[in-house]
ZANU-508232 format. One line per field, with one value per atom (N, C-alpha, C, CB): residue in one letter; chain; x, y, z. Coordinates in steps of 0.1 Angstrom, whole numbers. Glycine has a CB too. Layout:
N
r <- A / ...
c <- A / ...
px <- X / ...
py <- Y / ...
pz <- Z / ...
This chain:
205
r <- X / X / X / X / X / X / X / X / X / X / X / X / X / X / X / X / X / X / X / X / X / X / X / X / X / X / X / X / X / X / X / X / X / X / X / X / X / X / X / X / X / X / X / X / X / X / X / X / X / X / X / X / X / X / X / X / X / X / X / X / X / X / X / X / X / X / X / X / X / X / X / X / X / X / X / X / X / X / X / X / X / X / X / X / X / X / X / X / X / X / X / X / X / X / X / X / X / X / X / X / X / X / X / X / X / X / X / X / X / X / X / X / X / X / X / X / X / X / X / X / X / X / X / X / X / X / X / X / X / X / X / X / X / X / X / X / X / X / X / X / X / X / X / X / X / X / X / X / X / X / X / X / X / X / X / X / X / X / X / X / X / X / X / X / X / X / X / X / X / X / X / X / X / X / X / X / X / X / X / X / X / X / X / X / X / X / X / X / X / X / X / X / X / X / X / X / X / X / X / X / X / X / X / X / X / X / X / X / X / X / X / X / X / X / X / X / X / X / X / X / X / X / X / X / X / X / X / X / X / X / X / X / X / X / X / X / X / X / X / X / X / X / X / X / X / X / X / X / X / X / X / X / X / X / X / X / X / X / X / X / X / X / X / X / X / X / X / X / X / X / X / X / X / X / X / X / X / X / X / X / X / X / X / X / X / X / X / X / X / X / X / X / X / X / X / X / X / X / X / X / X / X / X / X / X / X / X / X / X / X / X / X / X / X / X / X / X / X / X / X / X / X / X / X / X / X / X / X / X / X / X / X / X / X / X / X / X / X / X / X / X / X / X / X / X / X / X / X / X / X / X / X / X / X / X / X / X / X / X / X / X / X / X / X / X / X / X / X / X / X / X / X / X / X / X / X / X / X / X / X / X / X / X / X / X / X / X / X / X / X / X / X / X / X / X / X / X / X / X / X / X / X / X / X / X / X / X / X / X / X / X / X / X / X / X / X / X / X / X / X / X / X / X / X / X / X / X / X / X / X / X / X / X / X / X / X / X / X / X / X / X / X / X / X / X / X / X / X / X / X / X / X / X / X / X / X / X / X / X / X / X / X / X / X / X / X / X / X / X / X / X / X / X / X / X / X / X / X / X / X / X / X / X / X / X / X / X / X / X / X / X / X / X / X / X / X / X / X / X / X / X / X / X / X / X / X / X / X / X / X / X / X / X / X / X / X / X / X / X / X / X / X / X / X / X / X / X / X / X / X / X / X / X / X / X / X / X / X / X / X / X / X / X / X / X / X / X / X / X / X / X / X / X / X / X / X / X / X / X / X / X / X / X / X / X / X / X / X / X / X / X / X / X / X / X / X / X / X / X / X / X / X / X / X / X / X / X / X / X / X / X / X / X / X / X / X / X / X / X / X / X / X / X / X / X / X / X / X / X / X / X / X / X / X / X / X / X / X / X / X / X / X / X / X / X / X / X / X / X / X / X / X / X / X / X / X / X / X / X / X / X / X / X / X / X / X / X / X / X / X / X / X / X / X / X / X / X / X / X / X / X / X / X / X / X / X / X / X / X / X / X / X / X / X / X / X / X / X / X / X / X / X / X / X / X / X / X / X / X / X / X / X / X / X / X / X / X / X / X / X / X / X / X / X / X / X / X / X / X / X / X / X / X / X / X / X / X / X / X / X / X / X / X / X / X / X / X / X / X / X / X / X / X / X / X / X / X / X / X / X / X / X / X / X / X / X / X / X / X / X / X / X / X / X / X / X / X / X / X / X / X / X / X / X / X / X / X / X / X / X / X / X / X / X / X / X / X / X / X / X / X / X / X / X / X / X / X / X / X / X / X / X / X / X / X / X / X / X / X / X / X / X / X / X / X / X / X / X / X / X / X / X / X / X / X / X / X / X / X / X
c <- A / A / A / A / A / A / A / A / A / A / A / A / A / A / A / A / A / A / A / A / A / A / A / A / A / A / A / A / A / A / A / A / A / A / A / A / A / A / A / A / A / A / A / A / A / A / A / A / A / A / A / A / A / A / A / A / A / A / A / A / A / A / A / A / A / A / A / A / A / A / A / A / A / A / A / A / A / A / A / A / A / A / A / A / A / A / A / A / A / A / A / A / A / A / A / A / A / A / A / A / A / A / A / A / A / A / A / A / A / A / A / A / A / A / A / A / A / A / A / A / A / A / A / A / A / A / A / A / A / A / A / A / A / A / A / A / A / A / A / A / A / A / A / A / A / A / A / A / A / A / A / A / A / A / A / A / A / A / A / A / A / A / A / A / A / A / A / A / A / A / A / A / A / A / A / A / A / A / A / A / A / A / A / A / A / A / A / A / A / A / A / A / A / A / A / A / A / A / A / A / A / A / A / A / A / A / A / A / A / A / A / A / A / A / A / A / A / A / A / A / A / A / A / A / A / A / A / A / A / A / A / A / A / A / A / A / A / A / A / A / A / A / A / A / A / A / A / A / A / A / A / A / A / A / A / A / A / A / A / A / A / A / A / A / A / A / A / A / A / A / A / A / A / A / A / A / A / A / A / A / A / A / A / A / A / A / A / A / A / A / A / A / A / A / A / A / A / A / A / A / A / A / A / A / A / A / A / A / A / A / A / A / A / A / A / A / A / A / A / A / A / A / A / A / A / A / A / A / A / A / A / A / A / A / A / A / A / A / A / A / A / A / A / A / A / A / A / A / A / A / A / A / A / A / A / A / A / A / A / A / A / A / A / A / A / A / A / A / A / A / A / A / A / A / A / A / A / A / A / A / A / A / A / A / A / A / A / A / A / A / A / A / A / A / A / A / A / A / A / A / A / A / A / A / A / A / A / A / A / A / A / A / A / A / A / A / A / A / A / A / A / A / A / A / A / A / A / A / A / A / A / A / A / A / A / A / A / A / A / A / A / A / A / A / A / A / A / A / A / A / A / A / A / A / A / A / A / A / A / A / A / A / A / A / A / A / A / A / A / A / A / A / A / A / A / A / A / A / A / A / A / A / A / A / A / A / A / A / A / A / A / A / A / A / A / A / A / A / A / A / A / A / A / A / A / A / A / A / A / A / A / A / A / A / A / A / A / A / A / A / A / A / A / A / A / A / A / A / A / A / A / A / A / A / A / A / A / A / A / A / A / A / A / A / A / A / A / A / A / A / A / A / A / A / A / A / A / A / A / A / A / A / A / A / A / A / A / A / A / A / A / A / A / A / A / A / A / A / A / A / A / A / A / A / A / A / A / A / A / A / A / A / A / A / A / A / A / A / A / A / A / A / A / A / A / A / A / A / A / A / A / A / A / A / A / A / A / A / A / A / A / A / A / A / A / A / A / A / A / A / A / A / A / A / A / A / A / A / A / A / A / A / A / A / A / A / A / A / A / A / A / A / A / A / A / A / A / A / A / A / A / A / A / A / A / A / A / A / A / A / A / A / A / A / A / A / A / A / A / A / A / A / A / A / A / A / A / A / A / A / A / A / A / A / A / A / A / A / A / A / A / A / A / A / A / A / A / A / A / A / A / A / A / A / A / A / A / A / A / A / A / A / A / A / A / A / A / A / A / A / A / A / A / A / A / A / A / A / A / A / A / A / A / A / A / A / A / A / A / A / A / A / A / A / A / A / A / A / A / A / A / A / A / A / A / A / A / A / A / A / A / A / A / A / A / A / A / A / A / A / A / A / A / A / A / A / A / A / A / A / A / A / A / A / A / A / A / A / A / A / A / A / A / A / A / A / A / A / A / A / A / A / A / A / A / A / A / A / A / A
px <- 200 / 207 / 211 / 198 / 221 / 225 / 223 / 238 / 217 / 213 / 223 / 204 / 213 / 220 / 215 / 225 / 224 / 220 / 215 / 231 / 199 / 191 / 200 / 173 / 207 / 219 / 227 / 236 / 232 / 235 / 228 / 242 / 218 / 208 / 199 / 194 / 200 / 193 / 206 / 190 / 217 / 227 / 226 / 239 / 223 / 228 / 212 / 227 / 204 / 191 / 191 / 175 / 201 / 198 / 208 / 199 / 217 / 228 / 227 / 242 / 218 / 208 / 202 / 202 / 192 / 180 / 186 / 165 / 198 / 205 / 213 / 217 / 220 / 223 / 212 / 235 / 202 / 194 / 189 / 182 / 182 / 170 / 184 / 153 / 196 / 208 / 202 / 220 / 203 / 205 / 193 / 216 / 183 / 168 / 158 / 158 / 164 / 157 / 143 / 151 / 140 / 136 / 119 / 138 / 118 / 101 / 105 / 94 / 115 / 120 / 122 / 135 / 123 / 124 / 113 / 134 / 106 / 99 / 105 / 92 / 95 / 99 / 103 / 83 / 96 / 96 / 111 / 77 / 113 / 124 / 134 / 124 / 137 / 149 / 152 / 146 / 143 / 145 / 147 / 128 / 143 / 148 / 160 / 137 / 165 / 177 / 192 / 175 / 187 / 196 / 197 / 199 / 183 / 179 / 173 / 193 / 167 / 159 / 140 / 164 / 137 / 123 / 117 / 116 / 104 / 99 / 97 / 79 / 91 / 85 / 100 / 79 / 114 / 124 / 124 / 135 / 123 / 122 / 112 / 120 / 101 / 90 / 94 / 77 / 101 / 105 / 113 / 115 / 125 / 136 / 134 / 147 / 121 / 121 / 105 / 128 / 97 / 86 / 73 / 93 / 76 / 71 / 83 / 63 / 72 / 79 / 87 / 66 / 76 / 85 / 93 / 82 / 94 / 106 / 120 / 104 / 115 / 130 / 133 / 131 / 122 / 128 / 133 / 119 / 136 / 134 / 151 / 121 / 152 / 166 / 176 / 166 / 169 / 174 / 183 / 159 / 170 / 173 / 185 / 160 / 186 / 195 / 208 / 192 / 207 / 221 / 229 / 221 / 222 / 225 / 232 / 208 / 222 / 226 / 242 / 212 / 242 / 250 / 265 / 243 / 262 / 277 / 278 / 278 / 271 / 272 / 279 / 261 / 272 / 281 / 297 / 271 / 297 / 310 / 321 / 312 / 318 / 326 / 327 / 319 / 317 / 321 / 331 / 304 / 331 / 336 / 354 / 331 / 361 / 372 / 376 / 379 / 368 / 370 / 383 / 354 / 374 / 385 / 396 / 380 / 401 / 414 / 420 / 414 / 416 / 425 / 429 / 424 / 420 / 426 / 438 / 415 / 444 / 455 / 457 / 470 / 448 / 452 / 457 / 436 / 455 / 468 / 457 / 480 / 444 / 434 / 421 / 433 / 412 / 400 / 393 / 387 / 393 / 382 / 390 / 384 / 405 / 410 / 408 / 426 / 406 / 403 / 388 / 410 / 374 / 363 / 365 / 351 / 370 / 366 / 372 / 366 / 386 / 392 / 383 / 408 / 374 / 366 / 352 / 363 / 348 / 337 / 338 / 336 / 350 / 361 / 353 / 373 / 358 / 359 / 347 / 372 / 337 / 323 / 312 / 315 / 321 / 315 / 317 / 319 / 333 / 338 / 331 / 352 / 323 / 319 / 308 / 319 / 296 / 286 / 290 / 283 / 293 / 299 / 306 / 312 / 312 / 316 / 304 / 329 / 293 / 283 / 267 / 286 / 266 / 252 / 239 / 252 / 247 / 232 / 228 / 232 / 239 / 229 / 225 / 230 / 231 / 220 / 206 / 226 / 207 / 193 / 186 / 193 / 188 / 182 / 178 / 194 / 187 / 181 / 172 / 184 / 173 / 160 / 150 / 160 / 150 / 141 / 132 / 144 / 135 / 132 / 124 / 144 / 134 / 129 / 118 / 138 / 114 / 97 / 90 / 94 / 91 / 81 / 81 / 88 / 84 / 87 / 82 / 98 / 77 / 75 / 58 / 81 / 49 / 39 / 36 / 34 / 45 / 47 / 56 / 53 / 45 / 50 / 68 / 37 / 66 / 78 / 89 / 76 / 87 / 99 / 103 / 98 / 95 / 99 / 111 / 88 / 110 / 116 / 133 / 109 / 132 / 147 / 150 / 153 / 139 / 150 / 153 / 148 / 143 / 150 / 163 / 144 / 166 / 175 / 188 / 167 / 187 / 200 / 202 / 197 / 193 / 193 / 206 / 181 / 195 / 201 / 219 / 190 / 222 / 235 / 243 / 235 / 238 / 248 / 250 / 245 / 241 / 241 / 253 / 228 / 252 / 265 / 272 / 267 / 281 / 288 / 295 / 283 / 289 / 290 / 296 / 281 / 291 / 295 / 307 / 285 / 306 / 324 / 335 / 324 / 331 / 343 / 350 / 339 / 336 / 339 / 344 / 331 / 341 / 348 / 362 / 339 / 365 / 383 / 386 / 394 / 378 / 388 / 393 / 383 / 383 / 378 / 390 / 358 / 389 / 403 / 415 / 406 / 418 / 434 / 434 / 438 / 427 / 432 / 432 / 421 / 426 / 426 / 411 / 442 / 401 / 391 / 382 / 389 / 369 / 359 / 346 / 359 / 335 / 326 / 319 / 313 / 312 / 303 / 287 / 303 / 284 / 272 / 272 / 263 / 261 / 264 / 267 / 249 / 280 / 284 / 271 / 308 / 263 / 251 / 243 / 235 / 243 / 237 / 249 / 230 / 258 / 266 / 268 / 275 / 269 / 265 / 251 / 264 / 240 / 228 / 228 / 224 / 233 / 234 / 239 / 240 / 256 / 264 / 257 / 273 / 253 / 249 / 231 / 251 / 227 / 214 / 220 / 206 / 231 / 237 / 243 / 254 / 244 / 252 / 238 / 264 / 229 / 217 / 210 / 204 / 208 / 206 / 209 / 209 / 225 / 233 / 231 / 249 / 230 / 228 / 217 / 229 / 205 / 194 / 196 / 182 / 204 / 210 / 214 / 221 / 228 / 235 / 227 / 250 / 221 / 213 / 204 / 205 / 198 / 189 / 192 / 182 / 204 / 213 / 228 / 205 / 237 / 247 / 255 / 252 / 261 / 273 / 281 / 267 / 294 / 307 / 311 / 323 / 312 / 317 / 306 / 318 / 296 / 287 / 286 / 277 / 292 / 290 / 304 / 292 / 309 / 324 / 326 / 335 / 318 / 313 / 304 / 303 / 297 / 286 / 291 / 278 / 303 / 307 / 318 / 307 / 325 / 329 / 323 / 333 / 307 / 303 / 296 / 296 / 294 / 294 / 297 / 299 / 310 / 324 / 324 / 332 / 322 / 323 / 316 / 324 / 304 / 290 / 297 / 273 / 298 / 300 / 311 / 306 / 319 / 328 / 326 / 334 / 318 / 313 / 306 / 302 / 293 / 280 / 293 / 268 / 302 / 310 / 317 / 323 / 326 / 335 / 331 / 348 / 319 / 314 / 317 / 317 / 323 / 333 / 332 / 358 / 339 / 340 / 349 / 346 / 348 / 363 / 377 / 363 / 380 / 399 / 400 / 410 / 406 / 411 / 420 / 421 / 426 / 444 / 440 / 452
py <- -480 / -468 / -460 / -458 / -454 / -447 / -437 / -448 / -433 / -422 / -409 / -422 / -397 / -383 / -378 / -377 / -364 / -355 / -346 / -349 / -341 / -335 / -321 / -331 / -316 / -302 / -308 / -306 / -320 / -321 / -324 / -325 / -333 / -338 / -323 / -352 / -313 / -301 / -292 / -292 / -292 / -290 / -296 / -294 / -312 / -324 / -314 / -348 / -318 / -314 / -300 / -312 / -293 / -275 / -271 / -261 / -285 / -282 / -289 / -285 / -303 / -307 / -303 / -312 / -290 / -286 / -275 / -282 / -273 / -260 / -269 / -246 / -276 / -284 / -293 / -295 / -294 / -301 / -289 / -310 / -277 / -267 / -256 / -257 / -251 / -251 / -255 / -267 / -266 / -274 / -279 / -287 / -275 / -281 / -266 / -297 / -257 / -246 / -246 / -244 / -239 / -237 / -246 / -219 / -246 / -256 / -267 / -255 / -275 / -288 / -291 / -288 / -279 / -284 / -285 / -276 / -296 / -304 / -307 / -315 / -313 / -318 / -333 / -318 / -333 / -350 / -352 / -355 / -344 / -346 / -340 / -343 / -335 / -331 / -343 / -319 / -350 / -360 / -371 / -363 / -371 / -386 / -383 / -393 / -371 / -370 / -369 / -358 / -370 / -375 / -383 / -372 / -394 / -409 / -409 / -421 / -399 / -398 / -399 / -384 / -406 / -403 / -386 / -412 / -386 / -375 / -365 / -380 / -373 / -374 / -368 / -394 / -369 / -358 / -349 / -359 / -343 / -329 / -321 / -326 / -325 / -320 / -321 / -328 / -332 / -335 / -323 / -349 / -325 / -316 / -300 / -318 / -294 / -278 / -277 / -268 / -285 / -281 / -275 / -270 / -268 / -265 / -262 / -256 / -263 / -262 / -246 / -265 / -239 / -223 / -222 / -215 / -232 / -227 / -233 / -236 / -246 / -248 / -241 / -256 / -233 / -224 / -213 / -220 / -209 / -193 / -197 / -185 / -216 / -219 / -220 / -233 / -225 / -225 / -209 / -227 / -201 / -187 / -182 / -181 / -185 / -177 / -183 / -175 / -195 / -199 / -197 / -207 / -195 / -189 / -170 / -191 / -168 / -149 / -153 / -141 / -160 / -167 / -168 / -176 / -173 / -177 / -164 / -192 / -159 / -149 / -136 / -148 / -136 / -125 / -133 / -114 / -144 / -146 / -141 / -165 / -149 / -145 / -132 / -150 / -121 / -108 / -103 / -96 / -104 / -96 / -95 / -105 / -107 / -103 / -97 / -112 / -89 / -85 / -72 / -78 / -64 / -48 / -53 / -33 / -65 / -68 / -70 / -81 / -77 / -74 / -66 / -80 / -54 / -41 / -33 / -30 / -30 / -24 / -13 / -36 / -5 / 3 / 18 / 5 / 24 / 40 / 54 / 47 / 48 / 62 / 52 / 76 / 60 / 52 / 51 / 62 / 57 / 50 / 36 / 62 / 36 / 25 / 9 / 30 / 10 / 1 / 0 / 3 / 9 / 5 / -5 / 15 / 6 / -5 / -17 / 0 / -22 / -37 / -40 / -39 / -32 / -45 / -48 / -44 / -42 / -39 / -52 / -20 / -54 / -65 / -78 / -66 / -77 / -93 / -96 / -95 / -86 / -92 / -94 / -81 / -86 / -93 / -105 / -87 / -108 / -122 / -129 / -127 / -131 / -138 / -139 / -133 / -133 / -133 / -144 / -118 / -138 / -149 / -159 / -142 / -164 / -176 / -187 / -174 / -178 / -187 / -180 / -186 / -180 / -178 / -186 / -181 / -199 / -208 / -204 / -225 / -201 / -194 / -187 / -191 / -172 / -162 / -163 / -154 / -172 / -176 / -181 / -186 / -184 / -195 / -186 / -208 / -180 / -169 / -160 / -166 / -155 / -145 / -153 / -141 / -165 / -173 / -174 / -180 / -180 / -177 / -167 / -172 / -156 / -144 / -137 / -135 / -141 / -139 / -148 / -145 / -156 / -171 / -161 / -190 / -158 / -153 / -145 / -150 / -133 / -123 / -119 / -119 / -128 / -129 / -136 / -135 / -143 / -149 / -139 / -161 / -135 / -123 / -126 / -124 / -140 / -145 / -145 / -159 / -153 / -152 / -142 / -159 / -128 / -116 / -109 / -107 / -116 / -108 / -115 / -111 / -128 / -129 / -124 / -146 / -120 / -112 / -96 / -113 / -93 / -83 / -80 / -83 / -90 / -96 / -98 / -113 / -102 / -104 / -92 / -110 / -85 / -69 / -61 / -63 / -61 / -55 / -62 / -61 / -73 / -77 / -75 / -93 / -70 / -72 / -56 / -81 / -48 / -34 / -32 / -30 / -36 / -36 / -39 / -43 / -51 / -54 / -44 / -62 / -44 / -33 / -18 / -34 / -16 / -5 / -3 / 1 / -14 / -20 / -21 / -41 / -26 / -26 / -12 / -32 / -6 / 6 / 19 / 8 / 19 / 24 / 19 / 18 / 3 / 3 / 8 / -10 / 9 / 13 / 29 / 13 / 35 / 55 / 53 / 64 / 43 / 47 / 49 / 34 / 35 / 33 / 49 / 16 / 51 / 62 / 79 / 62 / 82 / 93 / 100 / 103 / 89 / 102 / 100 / 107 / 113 / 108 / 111 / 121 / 105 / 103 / 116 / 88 / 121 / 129 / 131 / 126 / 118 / 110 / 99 / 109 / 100 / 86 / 77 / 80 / 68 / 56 / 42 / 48 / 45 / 32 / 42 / 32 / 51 / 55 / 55 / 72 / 51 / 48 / 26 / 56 / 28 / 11 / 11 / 2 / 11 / 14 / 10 / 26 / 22 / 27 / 19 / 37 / 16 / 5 / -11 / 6 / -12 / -27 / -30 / -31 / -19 / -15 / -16 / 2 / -11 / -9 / -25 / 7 / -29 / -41 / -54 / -44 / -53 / -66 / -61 / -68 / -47 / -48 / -56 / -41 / -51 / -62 / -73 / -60 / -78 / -92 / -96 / -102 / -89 / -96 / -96 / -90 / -86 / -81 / -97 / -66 / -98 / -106 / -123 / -104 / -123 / -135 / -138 / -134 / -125 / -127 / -129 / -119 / -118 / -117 / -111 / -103 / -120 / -118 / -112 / -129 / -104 / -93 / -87 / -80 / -96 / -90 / -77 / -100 / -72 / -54 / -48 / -44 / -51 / -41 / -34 / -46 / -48 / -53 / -46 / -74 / -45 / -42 / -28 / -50 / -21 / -7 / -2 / -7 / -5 / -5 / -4 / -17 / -18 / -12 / -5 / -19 / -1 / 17 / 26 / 24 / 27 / 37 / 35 / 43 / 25 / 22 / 29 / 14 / 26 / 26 / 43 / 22 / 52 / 63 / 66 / 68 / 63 / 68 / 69 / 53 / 57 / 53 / 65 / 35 / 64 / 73 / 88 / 72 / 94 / 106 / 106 / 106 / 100 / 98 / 98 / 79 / 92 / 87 / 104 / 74 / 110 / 115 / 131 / 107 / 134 / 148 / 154 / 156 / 151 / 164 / 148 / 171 / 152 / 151 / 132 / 165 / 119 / 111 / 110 / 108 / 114 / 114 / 106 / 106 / 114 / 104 / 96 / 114 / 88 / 85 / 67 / 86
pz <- 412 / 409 / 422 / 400 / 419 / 436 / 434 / 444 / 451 / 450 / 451 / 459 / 444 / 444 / 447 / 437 / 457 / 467 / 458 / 476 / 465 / 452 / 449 / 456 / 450 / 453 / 433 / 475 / 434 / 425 / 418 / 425 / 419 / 405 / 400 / 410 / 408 / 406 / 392 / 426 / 396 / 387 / 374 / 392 / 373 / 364 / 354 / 372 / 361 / 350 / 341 / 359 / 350 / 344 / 336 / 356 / 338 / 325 / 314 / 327 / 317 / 304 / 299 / 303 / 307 / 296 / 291 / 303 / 296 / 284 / 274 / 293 / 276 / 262 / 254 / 265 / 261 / 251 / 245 / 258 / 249 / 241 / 235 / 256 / 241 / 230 / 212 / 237 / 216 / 200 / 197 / 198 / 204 / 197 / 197 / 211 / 208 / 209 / 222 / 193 / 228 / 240 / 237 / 246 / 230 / 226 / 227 / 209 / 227 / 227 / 244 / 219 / 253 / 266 / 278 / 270 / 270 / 285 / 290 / 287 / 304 / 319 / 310 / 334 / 305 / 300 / 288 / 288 / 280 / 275 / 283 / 263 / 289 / 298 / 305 / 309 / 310 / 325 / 313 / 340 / 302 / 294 / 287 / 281 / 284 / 281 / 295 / 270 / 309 / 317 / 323 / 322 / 316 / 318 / 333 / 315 / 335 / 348 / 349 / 352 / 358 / 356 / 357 / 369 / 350 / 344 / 365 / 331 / 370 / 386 / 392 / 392 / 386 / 395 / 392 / 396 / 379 / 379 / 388 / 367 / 387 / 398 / 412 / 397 / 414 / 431 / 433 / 435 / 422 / 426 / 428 / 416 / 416 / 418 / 419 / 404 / 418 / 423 / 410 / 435 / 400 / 393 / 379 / 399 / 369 / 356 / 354 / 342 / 361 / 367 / 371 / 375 / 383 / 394 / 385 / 414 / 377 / 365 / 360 / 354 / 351 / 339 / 345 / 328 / 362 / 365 / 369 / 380 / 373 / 375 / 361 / 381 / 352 / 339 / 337 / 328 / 336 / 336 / 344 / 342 / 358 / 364 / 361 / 379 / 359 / 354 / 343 / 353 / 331 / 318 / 324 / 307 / 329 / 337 / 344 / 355 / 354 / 355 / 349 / 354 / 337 / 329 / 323 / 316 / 318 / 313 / 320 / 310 / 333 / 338 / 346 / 352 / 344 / 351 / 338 / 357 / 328 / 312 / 310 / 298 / 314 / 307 / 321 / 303 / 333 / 345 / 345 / 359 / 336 / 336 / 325 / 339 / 319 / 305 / 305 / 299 / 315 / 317 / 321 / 329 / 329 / 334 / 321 / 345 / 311 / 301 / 291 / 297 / 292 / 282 / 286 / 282 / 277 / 285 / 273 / 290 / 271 / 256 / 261 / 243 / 255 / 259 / 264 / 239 / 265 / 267 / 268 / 251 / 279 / 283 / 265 / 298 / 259 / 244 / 242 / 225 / 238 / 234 / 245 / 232 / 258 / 266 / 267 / 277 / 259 / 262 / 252 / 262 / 238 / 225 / 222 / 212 / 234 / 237 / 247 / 242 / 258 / 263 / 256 / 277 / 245 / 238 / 222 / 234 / 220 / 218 / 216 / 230 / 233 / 241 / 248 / 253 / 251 / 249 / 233 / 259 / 225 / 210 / 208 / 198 / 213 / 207 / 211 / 210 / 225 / 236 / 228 / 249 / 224 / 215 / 201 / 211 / 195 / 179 / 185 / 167 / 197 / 198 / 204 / 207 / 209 / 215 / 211 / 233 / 203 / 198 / 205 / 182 / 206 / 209 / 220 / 211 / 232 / 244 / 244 / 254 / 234 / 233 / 227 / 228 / 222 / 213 / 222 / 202 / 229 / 241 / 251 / 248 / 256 / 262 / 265 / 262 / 245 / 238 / 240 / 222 / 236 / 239 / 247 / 240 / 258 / 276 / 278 / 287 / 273 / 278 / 274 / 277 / 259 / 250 / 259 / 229 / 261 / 266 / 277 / 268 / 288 / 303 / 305 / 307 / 297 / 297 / 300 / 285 / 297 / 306 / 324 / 298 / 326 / 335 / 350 / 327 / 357 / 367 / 373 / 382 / 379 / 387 / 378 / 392 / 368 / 356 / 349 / 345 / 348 / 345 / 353 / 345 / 370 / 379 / 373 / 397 / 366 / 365 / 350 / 367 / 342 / 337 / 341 / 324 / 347 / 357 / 364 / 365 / 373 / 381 / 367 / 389 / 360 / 346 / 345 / 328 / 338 / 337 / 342 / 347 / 360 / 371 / 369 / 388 / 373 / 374 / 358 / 379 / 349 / 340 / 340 / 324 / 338 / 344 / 353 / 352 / 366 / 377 / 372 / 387 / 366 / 359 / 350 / 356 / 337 / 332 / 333 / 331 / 351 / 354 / 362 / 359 / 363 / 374 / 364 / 382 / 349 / 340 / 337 / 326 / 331 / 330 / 341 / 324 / 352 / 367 / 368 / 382 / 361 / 365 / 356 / 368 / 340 / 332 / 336 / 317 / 341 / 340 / 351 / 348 / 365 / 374 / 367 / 384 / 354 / 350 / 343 / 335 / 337 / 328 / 337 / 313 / 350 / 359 / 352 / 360 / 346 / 343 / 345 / 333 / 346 / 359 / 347 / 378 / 354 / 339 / 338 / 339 / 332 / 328 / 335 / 316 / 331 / 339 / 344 / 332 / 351 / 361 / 351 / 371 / 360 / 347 / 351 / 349 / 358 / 358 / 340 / 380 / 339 / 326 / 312 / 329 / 314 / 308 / 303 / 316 / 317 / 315 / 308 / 332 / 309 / 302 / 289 / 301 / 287 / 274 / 266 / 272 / 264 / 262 / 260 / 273 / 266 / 267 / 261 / 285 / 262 / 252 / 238 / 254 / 237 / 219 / 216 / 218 / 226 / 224 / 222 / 239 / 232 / 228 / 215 / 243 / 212 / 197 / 187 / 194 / 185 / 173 / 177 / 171 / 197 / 190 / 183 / 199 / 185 / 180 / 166 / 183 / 155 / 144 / 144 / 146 / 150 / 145 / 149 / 149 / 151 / 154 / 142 / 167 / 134 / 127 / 114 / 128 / 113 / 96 / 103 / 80 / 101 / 105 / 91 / 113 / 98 / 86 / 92 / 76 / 93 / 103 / 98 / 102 / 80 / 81 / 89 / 62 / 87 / 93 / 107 / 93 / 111 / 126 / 138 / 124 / 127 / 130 / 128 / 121 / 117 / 116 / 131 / 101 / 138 / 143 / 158 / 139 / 159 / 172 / 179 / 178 / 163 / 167 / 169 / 160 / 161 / 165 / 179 / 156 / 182 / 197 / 206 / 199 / 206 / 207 / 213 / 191 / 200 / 199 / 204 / 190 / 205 / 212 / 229 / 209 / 231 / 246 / 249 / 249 / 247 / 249 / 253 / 241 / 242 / 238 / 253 / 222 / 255 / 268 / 278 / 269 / 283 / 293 / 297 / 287 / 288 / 292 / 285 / 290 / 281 / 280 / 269 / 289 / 256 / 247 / 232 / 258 / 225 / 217 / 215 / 214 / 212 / 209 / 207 / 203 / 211 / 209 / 199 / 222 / 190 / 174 / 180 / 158 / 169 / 172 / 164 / 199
């Protein structure tokens, strides 16, 4: 077999054990089924990261990973007529992003119960946290630029907030999904965010 630079075989395994535990669910992802589902001995995964931690903290950052690359161009594409109408088109296109990919979020939640005793692996979901927070607060800063308006409160407590209202429903929609509801929910979102952002009252229209 020829060899690979451990740089890639470190890639090949962390995008296996997310399509394998994906569709089997995070109990399904041993060292031992990961490395037989990329027809690798059990003895590389250990070579390559050293502990079953240091995989799952790689597993982890990579999923944080896709996730904040997919939400970051979101505000580039709103283009609506007043900062409410461009939160609730980018509030939109990170729902869509949810209902089009459930299995990683599940996978994720996953991780993240299992993790949550484990000191080192808490720090990445910390670390997700922290970056989707930033994120978060960068969308909403270009939107507040396009429209000339300045926030009320810090928009890191805005970002917060927002995205606290948002991992709710997913757990919602993960558990019992119901699109009127759902669709009710993140107007008032919507409205909420807005209201926290810019001090006064929602702009009808």
């Amino acid at each position: 077999m020829a060899h690979v630079p451990a740089a890639q075989r470190r890639s090949q395994l962390i995008d296996t054990a997310i399509d394998l535990m994906t569709r089997e669910g995070a109990a399904a992802g041993s060292t031992r089924a990961i490395a037989a589902e990329l027809g690798v001995a059990q003895m590389t995964v250990h070579y390559v990261f050293g502990s079953k931690a240091e995989f799952t903290r790689a597993i982890m950052d990579e999923l944080s990973r896709r996730v904040v690359d997919r939400i970051r161009p979101t505000a580039e594409r709103a283009g609506g007529r007043s900062f409410a109408e461009d939160v609730a088109d980018t509030v939109a296109e990170l729902w869509r992003d949810v209902r089009e990919d459930t299995a990683e979020k599940l996978l994720w939640i996953e991780l993240c119960v299992q993790s949550l005793r484990d000191p080192a692996l808490r720090a990445a979901i910390a670390e997700h946290n922290a970056n989707m927070y930033a994120v978060a607060a960068e969308l909403l800063t270009a939107i507040a630029r396009r429209h000339g308006v300045e926030f009320a409160v810090p928009v890191e407590s805005v970002a917060r907030f927002l995205l606290c209202g948002l991992e709710g429903m997913i757990n919602q929609h993960l558990a019992e999904p119901d699109e009127a509801a759902e669709r009710a929910c993140l107007d008032h979102l919507v409205a909420a965010t807005t209201t926290l952002a810019l001090g006064g009252p929602t702009p009808s229209g």
